[in-house]
C-alpha positions as CSV (number, residue, x, y, z in Angstrom):
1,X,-131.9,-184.2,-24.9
2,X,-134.3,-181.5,-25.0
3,X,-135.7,-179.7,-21.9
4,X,-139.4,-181.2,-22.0
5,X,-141.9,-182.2,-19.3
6,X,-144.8,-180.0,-17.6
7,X,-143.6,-177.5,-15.5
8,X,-146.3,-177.3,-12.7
9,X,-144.4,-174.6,-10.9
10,X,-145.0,-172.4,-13.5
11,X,-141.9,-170.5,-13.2
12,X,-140.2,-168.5,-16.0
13,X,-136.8,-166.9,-16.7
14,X,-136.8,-163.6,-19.6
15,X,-133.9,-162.4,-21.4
16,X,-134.5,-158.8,-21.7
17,X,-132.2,-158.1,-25.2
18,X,-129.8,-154.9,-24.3
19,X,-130.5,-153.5,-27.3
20,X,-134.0,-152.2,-26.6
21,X,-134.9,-153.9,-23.2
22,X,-137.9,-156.1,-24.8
23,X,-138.4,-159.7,-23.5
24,X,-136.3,-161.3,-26.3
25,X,-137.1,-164.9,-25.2
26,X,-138.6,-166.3,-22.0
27,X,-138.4,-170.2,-20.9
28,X,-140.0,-172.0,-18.5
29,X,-137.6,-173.0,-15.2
30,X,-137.7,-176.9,-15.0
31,X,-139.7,-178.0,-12.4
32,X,-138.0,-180.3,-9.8
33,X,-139.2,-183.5,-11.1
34,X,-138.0,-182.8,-14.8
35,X,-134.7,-182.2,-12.9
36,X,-134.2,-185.1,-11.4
37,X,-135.2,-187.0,-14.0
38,X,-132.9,-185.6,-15.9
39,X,-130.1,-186.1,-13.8
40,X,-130.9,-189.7,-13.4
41,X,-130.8,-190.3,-17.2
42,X,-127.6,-188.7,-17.5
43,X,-126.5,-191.0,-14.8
44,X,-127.8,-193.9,-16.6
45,X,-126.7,-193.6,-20.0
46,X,-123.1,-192.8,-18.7
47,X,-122.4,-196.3,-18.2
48,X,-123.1,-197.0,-22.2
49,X,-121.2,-193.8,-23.0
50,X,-118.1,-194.4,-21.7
51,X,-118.0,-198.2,-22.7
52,X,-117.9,-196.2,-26.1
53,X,-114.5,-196.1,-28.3
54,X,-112.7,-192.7,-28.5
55,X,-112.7,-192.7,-31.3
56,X,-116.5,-193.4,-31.8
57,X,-117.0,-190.0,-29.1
58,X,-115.2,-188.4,-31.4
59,X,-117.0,-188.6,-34.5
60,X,-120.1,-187.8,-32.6
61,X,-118.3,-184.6,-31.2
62,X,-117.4,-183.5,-35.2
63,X,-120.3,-184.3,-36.5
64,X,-122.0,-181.7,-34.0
65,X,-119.8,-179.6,-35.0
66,X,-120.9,-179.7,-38.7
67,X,-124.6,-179.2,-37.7
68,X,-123.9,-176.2,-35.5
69,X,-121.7,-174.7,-38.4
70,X,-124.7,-174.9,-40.6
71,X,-126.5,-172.5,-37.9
72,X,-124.2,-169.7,-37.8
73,X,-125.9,-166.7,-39.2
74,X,-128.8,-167.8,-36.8
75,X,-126.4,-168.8,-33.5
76,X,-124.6,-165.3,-34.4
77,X,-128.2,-162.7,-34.9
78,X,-129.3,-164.9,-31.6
79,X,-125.9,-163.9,-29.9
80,X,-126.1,-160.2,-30.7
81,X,-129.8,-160.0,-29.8
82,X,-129.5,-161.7,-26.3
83,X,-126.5,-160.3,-25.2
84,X,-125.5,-157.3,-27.4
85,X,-122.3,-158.3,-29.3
86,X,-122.2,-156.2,-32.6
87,X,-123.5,-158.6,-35.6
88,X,-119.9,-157.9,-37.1
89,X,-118.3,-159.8,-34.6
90,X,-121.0,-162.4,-33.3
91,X,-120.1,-165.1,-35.9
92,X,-116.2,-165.4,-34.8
93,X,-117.6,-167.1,-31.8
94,X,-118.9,-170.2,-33.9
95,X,-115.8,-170.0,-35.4
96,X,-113.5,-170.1,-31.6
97,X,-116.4,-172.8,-30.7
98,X,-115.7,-175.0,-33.5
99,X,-111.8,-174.6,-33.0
100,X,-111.4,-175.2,-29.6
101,X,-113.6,-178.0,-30.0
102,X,-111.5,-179.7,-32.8
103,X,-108.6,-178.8,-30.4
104,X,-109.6,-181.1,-27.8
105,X,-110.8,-184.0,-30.2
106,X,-107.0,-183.9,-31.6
107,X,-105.7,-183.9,-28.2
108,X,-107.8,-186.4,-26.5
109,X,-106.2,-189.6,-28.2
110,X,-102.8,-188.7,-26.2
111,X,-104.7,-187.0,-23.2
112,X,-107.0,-190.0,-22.4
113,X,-104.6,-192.7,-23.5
114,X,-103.3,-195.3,-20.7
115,X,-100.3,-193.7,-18.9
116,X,-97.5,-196.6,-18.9
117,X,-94.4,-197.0,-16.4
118,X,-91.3,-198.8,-16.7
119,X,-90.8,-202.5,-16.7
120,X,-91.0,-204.3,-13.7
121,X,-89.7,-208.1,-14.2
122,X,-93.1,-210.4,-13.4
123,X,-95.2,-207.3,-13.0
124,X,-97.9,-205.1,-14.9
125,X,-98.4,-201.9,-13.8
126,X,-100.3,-198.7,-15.6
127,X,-102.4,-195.8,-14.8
128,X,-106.0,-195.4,-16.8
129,X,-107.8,-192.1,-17.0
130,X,-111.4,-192.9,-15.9
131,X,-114.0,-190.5,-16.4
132,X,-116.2,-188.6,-13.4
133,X,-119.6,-189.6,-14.2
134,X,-122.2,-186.8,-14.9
135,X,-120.6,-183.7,-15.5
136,X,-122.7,-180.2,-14.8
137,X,-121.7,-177.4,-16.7
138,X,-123.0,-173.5,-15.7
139,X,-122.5,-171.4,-18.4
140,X,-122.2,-167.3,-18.1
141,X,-123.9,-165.2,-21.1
142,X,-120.6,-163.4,-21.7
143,X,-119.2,-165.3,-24.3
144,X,-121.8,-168.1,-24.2
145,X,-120.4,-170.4,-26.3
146,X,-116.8,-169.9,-26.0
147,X,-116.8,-170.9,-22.1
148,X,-119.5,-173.7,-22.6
149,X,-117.3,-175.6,-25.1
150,X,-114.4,-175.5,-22.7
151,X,-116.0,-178.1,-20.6
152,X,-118.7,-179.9,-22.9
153,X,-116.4,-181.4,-25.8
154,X,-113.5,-182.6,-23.3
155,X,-116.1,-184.5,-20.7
156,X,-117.8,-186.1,-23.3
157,X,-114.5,-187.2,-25.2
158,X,-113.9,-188.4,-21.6
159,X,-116.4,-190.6,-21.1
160,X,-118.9,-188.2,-19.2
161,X,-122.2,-187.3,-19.6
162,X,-123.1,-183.3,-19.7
163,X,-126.0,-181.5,-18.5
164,X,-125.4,-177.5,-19.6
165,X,-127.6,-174.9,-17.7
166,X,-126.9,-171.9,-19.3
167,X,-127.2,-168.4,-18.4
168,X,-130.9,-166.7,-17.7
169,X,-129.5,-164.0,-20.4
170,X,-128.3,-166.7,-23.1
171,X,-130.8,-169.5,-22.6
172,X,-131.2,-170.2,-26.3
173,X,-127.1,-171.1,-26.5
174,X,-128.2,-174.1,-24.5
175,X,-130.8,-175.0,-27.0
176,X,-128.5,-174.6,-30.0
177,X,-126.0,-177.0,-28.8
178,X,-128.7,-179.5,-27.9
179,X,-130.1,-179.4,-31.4
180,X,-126.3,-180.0,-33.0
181,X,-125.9,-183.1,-30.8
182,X,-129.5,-184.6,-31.3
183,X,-128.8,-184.3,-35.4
184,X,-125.9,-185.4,-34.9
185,X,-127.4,-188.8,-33.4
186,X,-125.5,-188.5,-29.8
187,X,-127.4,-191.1,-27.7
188,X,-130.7,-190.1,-25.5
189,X,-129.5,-188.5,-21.7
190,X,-125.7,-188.2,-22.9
191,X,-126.2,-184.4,-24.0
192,X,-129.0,-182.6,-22.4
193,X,-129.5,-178.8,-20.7
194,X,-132.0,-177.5,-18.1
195,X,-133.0,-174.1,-17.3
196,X,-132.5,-173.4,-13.9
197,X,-132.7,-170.1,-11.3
198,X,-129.9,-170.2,-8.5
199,X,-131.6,-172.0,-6.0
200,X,-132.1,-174.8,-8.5
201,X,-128.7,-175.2,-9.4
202,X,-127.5,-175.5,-6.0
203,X,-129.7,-178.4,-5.6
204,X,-128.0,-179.4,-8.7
205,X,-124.6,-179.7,-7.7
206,X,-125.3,-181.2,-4.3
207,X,-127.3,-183.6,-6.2
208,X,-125.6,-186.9,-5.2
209,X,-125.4,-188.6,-8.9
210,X,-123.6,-185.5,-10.6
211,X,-120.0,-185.9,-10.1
212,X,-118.3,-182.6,-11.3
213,X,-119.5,-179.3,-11.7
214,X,-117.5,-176.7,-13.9
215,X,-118.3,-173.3,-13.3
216,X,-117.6,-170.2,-15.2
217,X,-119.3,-166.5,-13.6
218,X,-118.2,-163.9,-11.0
219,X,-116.6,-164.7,-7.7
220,X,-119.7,-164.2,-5.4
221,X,-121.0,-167.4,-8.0
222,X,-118.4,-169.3,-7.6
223,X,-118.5,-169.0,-3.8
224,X,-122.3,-170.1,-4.0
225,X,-121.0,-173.0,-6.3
226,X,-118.3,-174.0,-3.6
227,X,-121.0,-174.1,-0.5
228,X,-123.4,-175.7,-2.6
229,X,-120.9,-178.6,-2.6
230,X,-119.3,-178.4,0.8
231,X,-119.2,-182.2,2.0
232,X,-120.1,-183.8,-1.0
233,X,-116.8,-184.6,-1.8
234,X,-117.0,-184.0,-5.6
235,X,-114.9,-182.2,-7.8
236,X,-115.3,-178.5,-8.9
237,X,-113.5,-176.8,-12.0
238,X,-114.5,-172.7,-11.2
239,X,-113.0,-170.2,-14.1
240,X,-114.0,-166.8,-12.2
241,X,-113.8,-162.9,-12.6
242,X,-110.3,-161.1,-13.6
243,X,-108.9,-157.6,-13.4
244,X,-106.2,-158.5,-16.1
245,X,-103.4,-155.7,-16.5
246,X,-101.3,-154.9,-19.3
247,X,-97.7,-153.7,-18.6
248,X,-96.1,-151.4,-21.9
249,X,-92.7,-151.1,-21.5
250,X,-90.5,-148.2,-22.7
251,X,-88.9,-150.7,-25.4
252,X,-92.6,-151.6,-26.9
253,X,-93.8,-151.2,-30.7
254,X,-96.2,-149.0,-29.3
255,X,-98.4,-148.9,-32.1
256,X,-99.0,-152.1,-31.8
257,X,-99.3,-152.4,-27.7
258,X,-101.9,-149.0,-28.8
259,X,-104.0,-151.6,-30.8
260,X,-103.9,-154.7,-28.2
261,X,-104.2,-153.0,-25.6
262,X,-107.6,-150.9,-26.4
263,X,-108.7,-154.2,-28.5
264,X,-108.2,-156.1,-25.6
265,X,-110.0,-153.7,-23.3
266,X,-113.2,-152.6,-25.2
267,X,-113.8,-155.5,-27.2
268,X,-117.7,-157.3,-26.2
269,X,-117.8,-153.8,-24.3
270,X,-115.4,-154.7,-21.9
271,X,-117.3,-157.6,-20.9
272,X,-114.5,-160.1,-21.0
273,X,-113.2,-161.8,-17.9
274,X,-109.4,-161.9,-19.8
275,X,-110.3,-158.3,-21.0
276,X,-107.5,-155.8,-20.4
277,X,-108.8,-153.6,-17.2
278,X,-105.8,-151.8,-16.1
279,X,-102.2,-150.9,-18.5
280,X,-99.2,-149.7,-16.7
281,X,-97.4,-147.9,-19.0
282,X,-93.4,-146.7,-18.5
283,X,-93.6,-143.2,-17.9
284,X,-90.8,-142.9,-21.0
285,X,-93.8,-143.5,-23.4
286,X,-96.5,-142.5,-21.3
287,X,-97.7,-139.9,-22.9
288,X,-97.3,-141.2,-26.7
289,X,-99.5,-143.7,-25.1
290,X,-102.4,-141.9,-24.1
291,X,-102.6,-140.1,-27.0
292,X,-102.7,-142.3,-29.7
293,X,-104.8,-144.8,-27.2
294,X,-107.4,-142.0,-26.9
295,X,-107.5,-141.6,-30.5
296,X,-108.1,-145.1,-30.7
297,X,-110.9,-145.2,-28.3
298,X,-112.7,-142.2,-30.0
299,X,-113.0,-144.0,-33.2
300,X,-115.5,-146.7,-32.0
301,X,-118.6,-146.5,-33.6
302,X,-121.2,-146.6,-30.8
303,X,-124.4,-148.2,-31.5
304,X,-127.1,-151.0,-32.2
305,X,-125.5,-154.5,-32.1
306,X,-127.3,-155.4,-34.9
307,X,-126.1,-152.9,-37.1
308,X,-123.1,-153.6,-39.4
309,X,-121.3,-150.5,-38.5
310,X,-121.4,-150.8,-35.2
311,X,-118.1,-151.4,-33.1
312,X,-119.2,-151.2,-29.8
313,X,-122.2,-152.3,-28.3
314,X,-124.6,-152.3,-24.9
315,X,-123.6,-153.8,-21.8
316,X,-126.0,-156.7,-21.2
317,X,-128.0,-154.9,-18.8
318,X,-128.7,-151.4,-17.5
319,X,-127.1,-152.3,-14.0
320,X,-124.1,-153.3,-15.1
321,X,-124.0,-150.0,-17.2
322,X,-124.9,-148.0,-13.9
323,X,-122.0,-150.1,-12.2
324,X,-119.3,-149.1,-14.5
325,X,-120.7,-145.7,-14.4
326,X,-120.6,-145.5,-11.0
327,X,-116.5,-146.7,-10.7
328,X,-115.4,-144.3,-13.1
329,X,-117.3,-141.0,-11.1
330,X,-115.8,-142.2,-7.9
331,X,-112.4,-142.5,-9.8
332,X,-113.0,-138.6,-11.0
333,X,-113.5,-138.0,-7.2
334,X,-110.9,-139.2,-6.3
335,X,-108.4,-137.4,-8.8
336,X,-109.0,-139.4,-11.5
337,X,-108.2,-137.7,-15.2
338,X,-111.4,-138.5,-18.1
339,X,-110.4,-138.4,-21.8
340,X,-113.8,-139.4,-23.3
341,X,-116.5,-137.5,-22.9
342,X,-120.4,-138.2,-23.7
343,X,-120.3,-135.5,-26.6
344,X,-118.1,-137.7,-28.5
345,X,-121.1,-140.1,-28.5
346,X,-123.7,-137.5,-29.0
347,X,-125.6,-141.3,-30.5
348,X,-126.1,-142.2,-26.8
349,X,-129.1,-140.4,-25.7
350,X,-131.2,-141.7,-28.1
351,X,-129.9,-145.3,-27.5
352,X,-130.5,-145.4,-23.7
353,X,-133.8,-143.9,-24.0
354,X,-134.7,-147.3,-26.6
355,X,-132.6,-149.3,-24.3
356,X,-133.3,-148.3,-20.5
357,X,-129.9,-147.0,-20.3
358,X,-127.8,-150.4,-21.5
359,X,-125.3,-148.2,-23.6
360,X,-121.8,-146.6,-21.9
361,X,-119.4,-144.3,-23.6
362,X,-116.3,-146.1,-24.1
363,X,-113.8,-144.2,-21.0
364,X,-110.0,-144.0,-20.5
365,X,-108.9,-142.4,-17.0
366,X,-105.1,-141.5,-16.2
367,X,-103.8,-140.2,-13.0
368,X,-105.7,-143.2,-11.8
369,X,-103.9,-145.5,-8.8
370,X,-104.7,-148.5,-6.4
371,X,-106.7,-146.5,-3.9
372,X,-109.5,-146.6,-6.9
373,X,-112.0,-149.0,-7.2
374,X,-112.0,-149.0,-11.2
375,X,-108.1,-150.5,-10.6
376,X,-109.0,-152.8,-7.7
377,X,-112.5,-154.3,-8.5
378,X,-113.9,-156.2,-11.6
379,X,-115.5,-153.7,-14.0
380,X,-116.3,-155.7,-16.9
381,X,-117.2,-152.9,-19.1
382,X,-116.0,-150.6,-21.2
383,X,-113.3,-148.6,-19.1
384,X,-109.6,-148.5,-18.8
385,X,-107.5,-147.1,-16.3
386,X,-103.6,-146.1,-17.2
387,X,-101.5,-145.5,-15.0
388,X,-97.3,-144.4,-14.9
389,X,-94.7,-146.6,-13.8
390,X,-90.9,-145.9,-13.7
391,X,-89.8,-149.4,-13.6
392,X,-90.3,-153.1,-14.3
393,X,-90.5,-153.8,-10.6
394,X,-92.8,-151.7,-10.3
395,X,-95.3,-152.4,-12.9
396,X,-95.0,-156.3,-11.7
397,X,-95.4,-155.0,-8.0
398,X,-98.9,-153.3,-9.2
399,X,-100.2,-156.2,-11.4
400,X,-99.7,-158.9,-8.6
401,X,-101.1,-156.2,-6.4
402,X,-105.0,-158.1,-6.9
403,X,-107.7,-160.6,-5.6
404,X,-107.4,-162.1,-9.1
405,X,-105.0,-163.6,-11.5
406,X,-106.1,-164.4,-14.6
407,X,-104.0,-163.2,-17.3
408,X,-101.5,-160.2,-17.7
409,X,-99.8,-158.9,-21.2
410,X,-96.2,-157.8,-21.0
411,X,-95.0,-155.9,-24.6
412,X,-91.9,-155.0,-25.2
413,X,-89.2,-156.0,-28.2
414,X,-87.0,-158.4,-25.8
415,X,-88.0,-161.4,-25.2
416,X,-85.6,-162.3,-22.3
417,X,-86.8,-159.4,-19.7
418,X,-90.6,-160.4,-20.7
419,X,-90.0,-163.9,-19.8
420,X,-88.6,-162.6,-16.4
421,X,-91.2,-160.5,-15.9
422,X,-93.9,-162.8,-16.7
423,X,-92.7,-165.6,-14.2
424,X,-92.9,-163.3,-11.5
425,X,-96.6,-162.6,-12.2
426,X,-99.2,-164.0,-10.3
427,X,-101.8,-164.7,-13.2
428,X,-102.5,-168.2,-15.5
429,X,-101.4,-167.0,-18.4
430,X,-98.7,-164.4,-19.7
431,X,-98.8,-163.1,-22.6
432,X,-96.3,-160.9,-24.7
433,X,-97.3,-158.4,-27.2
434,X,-100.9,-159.3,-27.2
435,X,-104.0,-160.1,-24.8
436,X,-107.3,-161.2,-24.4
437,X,-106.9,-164.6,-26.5
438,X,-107.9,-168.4,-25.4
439,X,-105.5,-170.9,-27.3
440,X,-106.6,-173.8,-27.0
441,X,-103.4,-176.0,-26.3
442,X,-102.4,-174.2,-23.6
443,X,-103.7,-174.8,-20.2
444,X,-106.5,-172.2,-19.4
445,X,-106.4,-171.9,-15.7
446,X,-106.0,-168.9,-13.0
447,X,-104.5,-167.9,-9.4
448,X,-106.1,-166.7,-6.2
449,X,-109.9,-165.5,-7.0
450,X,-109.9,-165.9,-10.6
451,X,-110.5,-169.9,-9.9
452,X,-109.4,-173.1,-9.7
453,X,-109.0,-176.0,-11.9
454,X,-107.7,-176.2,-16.0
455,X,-109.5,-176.4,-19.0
456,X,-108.4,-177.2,-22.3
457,X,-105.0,-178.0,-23.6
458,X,-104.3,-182.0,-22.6
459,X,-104.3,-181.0,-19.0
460,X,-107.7,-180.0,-19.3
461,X,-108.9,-183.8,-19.3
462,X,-107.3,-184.2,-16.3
463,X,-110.3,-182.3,-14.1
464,X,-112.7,-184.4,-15.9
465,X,-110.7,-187.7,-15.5
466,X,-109.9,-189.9,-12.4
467,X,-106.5,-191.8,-12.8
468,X,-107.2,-195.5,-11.6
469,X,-103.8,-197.4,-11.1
470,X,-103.6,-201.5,-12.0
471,X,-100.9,-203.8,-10.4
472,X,-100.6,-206.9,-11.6
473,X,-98.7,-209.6,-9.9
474,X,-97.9,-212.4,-12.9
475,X,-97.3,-215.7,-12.8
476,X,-93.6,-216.2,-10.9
477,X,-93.2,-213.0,-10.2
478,X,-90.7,-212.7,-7.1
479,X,-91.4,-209.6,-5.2
């Protein structure tokens, strides 16, 4: 289960913690023996697996979970130091880990059960869902164990084995949930993880004995992901990036669209791929809305993840600080309004200097429009642009106006017009008078660049399951 064996390459991946750029932890990258051997166990100890009761994968499934509850203020400090999430927060995601994965063990007896169809006279026909085989799951550091559960609980209740290569950034996730399954007693080869550089995993998923690879990253990964696999015929579930909007209109409680809305989009520092990245906002309440959203955005408390008080934390790397940075001058270039300045955050010198410059004051930009990059192009960090609209068409003609279509939030107080407006958006999921939240029985899925496939909800065993029909001709059956 563990990631063992002599690594004679004698390569090494370091997560450098945001919070002061020191190596936090560094692992050995599996050499390419230790890979395939690994891969060949999985393959092997699938066929025992899936001969397995539900019901028997299931009680292995909660009893990980009651192991990796016992971790949490461990999983949570480990969290906050690899990536940056503010300690305050850091625990909810054992909390959505545990959920979502009690989500899918409820919903798998119905999900995986035999699909029956109507009497035939001297026949017996059904469909069975048959799982895949070995399932490879690449996990992004983001929300590490949030998107790894998506895919791990549901192929094992399936019937698959799971190999997890986690993030370079969160390579101690990977770990945790290999140390839940092993005292929880899964079988040897059923759970395991590797840690891998790109090249590795490529050879990974066009490794002929893994059978389904689900992907969750940027859309430059994902595109790596799909060549990897070109002519191998196997089956990819890829959850990518998002530029998710938020439409206010002139009917909304908007105190309360104030709070989603600025939730939604500076929460984890912006680094969310359902995050709220662009608001339209009817130009009746326009101006309410900036001002009480750049109150809002003022009263973050800026600093060290791992300090209690702390609100809003580094981006998980200098870079992708720089990035953001760079979007929202352009945007001033171009005519682009700033209502958050640095001397609100006079705390920010002296965090960069510790840091190497991971830390970003939180920004809102009006006057923004399309011809921007910060409203075009992923950000994932702690900006939002706001921009007027006079009308519903117009707000839906500037949310579907994207590469990506995750999810979009429509508030307003009638439910009837958000329902029309939200079937003409070209996202996965709508929703109305909040954003930025995963439930778990609904289908998690998204349009154009944001991906392909659906996990969770019953429909997510269907990526991870093969329907395999039986006709049986009885005895005297006439056809």
């Amino acid at each position: 289960m563990k990631n063992t064996g002599q690594n004679t390459e004698e390569n090494t991946q370091a997560c450098r913690s945001p919070i002061n750029g020191a190596i936090y932890v560094e692992r050995p990258l599996a050499s390419r023996a230790l890979m395939q051997e690994c891969i060949e166990r999985a393959h092997q100890a699938q066929s025992d697996w899936r001969e397995l009761p539900l019901a028997q994968r299931q009680d292995f499934c909660r009893n990980m979970l009651r192991h990796f509850a016992a971790n949490e203020a461990q999983i949570a400090e480990e969290i906050c130091w690899q990536m940056g999430r503010p300690i305050r927060y850091a625990a909810g995601e054992v909390k959505g880990f545990i959920e979502r994965a009690e989500t899918m063990i409820e919903l798998s007896d119905s999900a995986l059960a035999d699909i029956p169809l109507a009497d035939k006279a001297g026949f017996k026909r059904l469909i069975k869902r048959e799982p895949l085989g070995v399932v490879f799951v690449v996990a992004p550091w983001n929300y590490p164990y949030l998107t790894a559960v998506n895919s791990i609980v549901p192929a094992l209740l399936a019937g698959n084995t799971v190999i997890l290569k986690h993030s370079a950034q969160t390579p101690l996730c990977a770990e945790r949930i290999a140390e839940a399954f092993e005292a929880a007693g899964l079988p040897q080869g059923v759970f395991q993880y590797l840690h891998l550089d790109h090249a590795q995993v490529a050879e990974c998923v066009a490794n002929p004995l893994v059978n389904h690879i689900a992907f969750t990253g940027s859309v430059s990964g994902g595109q790596h992901i799909e060549r990897a696999a070109a002519g191998h015929f196997k089956s990819l579930g890829l959850e990518l990036g998002g530029k998710d909007a938020a439409y206010v209109r002139a009917d909304a409680d908007l105190d309360l669209a104030v709070e989603a809305v600025v939730d939604g989009a500076f929460f984890n520092s912006g680094q969310s791929c359902c995050g709220i990245e662009r608001a339209y906002v009817h130009e009746a309440v326009y101006d309410a809305f900036i001002e009480a959203a750049v109150a809002a955005v003022k009263g973050y408390q800026v600093g060290r993840p791992d300090k209690p008080e702390t609100t809003l934390g580094p981006l998980v790397k200098p870079a992708a600080a720089r990035f953001v940075q760079g979007q929202i001058d352009a945007a001033l270039e171009q005519g682009a309004v700033a209502h958050i300045s640095n001397t609100d955050f006079p705390q920010l010198r002296g965090l960069n200097e510790e840091s190497g410059g991971a830390y970003l004051a939180p920004q809102l930009l009006s006057e923004v429009d399309h011809s921007m990059s910060v409203m075009r192009d992923e950000s994932f960090g702690p900006v939002l642009g706001v921009q007027k609209v006079c009308s519903d068409d117009e707000a839906v003609g500037l949310i579907n106006d994207s590469d990506l279509g995750l999810t979009a939030a429509v508030f307003s107080q009638d439910e009837a017009q958000a329902m029309m407006i939200a079937e003409r958006l070209e996202v996965g999921t709508v929703f109305m008078n909040r954003c930025d939240y995963l439930d778990p029985e609904l289908a998690w899925t998204g349009v154009k660049q944001s991906g392909k496939g659906c996990t969770l909800s019953r429909l997510g065993f269907e990526s991870l399951t093969r329907p395999k029909s039986f006709h049986f001709k009885l005895n005297g059956a006439v056809n």
